[in-house]
Backbone bond lengths (Angstrom), bond angles and torsions (degrees), N, CA, C in turn:
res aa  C-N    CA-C-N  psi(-1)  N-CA   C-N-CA  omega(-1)  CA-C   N-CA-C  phi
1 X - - - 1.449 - - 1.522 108.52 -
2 X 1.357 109.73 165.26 1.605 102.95 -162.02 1.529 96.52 -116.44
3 X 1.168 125.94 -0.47 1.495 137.85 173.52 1.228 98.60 -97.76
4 X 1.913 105.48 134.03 1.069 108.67 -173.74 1.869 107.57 -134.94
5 X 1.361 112.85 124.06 1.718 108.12 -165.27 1.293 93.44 -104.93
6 X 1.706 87.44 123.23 1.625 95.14 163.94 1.519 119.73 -106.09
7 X 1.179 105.14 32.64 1.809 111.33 170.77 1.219 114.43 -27.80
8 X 1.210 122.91 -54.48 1.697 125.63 -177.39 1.298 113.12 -73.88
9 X 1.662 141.39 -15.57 0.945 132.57 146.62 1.238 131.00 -57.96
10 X 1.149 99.35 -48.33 2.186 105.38 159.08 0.892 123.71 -59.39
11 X 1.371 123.47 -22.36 1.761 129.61 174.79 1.061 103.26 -70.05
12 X 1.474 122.82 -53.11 1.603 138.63 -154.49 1.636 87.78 -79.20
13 X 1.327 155.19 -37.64 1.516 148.05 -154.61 1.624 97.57 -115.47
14 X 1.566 117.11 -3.69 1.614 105.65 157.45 1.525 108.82 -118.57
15 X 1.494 126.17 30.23 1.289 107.87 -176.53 1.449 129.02 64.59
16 X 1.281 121.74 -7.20 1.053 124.98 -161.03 1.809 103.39 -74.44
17 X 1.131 112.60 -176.43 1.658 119.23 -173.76 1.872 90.69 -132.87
18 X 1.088 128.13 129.70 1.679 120.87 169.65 1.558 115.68 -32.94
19 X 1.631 107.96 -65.72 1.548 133.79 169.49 1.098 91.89 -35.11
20 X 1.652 151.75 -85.59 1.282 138.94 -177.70 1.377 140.74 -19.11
21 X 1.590 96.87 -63.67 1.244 113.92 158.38 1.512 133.72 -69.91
22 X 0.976 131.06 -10.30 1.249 160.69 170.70 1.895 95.49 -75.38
23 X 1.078 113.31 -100.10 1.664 113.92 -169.71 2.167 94.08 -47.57
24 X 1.230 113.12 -47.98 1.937 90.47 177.89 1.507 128.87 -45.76
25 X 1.501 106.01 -30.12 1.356 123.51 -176.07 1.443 135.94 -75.47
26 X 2.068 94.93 -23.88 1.415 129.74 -170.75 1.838 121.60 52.98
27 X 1.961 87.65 37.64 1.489 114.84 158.47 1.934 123.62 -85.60
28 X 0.808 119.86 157.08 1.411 127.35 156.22 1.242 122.05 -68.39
29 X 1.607 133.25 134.43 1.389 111.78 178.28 1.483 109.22 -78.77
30 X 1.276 126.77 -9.97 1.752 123.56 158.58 1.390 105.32 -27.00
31 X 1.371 111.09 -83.25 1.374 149.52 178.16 1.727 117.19 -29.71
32 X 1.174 88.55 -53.57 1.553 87.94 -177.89 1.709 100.46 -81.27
33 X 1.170 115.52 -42.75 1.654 103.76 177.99 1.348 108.57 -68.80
34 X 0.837 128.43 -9.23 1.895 130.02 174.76 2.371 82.85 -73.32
35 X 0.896 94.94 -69.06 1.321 80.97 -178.79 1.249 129.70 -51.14
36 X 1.178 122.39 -53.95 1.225 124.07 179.60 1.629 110.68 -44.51
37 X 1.172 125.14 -24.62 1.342 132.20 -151.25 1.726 103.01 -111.79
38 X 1.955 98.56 -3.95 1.935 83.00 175.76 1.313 106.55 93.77
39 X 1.896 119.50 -44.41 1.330 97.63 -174.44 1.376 149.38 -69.22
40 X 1.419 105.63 2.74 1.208 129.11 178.72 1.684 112.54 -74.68
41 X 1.639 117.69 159.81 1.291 105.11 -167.71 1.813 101.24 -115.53
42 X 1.496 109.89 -19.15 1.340 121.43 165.90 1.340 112.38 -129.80
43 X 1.884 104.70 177.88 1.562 107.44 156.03 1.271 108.65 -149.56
44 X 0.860 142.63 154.91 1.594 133.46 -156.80 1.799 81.15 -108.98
45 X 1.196 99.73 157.63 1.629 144.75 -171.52 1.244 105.90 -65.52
46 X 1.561 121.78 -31.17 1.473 140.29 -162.94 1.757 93.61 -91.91
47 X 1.223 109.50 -34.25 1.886 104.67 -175.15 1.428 95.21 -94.89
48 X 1.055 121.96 -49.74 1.530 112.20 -169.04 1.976 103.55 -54.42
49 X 1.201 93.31 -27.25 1.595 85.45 -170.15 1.874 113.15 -67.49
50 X 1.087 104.13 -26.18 1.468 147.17 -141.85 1.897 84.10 -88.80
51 X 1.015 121.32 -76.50 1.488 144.30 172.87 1.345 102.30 -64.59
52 X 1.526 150.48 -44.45 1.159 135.80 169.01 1.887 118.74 -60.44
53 X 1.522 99.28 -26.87 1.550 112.72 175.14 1.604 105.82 -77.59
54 X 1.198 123.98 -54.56 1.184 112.62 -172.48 1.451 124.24 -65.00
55 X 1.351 109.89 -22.10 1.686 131.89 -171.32 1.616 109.92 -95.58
56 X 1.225 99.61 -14.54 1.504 113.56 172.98 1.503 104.59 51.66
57 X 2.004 121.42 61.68 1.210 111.07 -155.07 1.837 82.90 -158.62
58 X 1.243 116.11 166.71 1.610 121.68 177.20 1.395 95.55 -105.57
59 X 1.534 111.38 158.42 1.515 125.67 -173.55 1.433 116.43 -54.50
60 X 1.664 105.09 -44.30 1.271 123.63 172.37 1.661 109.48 -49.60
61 X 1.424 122.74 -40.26 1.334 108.17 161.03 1.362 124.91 -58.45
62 X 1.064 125.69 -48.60 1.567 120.19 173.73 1.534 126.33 -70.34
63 X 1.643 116.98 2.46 1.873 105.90 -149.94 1.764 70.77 -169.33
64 X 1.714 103.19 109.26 1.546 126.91 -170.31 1.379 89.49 -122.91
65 X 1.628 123.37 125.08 1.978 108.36 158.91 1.593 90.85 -81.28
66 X 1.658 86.80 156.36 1.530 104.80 165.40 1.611 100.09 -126.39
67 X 1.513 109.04 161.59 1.628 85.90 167.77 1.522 122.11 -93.99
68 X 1.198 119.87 154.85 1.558 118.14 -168.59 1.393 105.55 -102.97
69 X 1.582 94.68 118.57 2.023 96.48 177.97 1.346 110.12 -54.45
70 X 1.159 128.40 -32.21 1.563 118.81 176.84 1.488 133.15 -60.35
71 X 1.347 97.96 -33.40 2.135 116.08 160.08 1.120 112.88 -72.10
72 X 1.200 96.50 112.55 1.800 131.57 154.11 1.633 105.69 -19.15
73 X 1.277 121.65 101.34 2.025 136.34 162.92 2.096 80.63 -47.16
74 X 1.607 83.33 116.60 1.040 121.57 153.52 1.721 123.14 -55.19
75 X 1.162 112.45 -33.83 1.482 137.60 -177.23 1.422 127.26 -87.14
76 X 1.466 105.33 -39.02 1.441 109.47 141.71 1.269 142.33 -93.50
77 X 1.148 117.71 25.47 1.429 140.17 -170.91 1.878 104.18 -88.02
């Protein structure tokens, strides 16, 4: 995937604990470690907002593109 979550870097530069952030947000810690980990395929607008407030951080901090060797160069297309 070419989206890359750095949740645990924001955790790790606010002290935060997942479990913490997780019950402030009125997430599951399932849930949020499914995120943290990428495996998720969305996130609705309503959590990201939720986690950008508590982390006191913009989305763009948490959610980096990378490019994915598996997608087709746009350029040679």
């Amino acid at each position: 995937m070419a989206i890359i979550v750095r949740l645990d870097v924001m955790l790790a530069l606010r002290k935060m604990r997942s479990k913490e952030l997780a019950a402030r947000i009125g997430i599951t810690e399932q849930n949020l470690s499914l995120l943290k980990s990428g495996k998720v395929k969305g996130i609705r607008f309503e959590t990201l907002d939720r986690i950008c407030a508590e982390l006191n951080c913009q989305p763009g901090d948490l959610l980096v593109y990378g490019a994915d060797d598996d997608a087709p160069d746009p350029q040679k297309a």
